[in-house]
N, C-alpha and C positions, 0 to 999 in steps of 0.2 A: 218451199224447202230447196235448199243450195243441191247441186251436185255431188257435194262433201256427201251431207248429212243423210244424200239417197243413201251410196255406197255403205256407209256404215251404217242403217237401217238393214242393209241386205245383207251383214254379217252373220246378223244373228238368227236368219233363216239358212244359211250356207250348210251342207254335210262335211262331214270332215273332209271327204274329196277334195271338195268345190274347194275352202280354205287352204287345203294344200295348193291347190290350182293357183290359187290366189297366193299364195305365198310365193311362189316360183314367180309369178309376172311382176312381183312387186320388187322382191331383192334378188332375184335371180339364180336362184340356188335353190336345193329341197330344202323343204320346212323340213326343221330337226322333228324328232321323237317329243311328242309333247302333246296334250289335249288339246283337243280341239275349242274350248275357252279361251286356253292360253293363246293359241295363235291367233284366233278371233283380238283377242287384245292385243298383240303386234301388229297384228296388220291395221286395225283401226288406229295404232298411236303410227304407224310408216302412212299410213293415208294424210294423217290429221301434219303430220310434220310435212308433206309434200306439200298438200294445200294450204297452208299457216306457216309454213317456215318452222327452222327448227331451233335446238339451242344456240344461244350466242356462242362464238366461236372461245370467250372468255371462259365461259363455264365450262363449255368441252374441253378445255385446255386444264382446267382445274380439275374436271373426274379426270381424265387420262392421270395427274399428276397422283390424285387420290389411291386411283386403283395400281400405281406402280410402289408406291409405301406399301399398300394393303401386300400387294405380292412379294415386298421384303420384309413383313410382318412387324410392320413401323405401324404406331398408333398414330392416328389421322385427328386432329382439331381443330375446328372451326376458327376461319380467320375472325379479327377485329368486323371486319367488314359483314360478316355473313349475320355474325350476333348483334350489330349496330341496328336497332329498330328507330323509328320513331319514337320519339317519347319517353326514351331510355337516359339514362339522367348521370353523367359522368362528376364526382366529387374526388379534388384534389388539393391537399392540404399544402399551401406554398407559405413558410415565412411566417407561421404563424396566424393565417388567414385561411377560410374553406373555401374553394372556387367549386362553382358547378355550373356545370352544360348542360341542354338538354339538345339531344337529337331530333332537329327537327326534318321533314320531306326533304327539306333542298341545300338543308343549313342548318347553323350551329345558334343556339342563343345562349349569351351567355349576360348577362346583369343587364336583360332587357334591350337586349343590342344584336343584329343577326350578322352572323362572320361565315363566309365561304369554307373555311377552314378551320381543326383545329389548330394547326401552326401559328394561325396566324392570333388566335385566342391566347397560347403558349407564351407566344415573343409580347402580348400586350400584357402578360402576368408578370414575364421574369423581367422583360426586358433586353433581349437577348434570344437569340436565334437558336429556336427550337422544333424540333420532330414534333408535332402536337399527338400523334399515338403513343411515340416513346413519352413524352410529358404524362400523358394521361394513363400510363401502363397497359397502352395496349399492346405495344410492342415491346420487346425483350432486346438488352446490348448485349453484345459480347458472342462468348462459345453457345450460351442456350438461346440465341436469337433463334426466333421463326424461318422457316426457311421459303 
């Protein structure tokens, strides 16, 4: 058993004290007003980020952006990116023809052929130099563009 794994086995013997104790050596501050479960669960998710690292700096950049909508009471939607799974299957009508993509791990296939890109999928449809999300409507032009 790691080091990690001691420490938070011994959480869940700890009295509330002890967790309070434990709270203050970890973020430096009193534990707020809260059960002693709940801090038991902070302190083991500040342990396990100390030991494992924590979120990418991309996604903290994203809550921070999230929770400042949320505080202007702006509705919050999942980018293109978040809802793009594996396996997820893009259909778009050009010219009278049905295109479709399918999302794969690392890449795009599109007529049995793997492209880095939707862009680059787009400009082999139209012919011409295109946004492959705006192509595919994942993105919006204009005033109601995503921000």
């Amino acid at each position: 058993m790691s080091r990690l794994d001691d420490k938070l086995a011994a959480l869940a013997t700890m009295s509330p004290a002890q967790l309070r104790g434990e709270w203050l050596q970890l973020f430096g501050s009193a534990a707020p007003h809260a059960g002693h479960k709940l801090l038991g669960l902070a302190i083991a998710h500040r342990l396990q980020e100390k030991g494992k690292g924590g979120l990418p700096a991309k996604i903290t950049r994203e809550i921070d952006t999230m929770i400042k909508h949320i505080e202007k009471g702006e509705e919050i939607k999942a980018s293109a990116s978040a809802t793009l799974r594996p396996g997820t299957q893009l259909v778009r009508e050009w010219r009278g023809s049905t295109h479709r993509v399918m999302i794969l791990d690392d890449s795009y296939l599109y007529r049995d052929q793997r492209y880095g890109s939707l862009s680059e999928i787009a400009r082999k449809i139209t012919g011409a130099h295109w946004s492959g999300p705006r192509f595919f409507g994942l993105k919006k032009t204009g005033a109601g563009a995503a921000s």
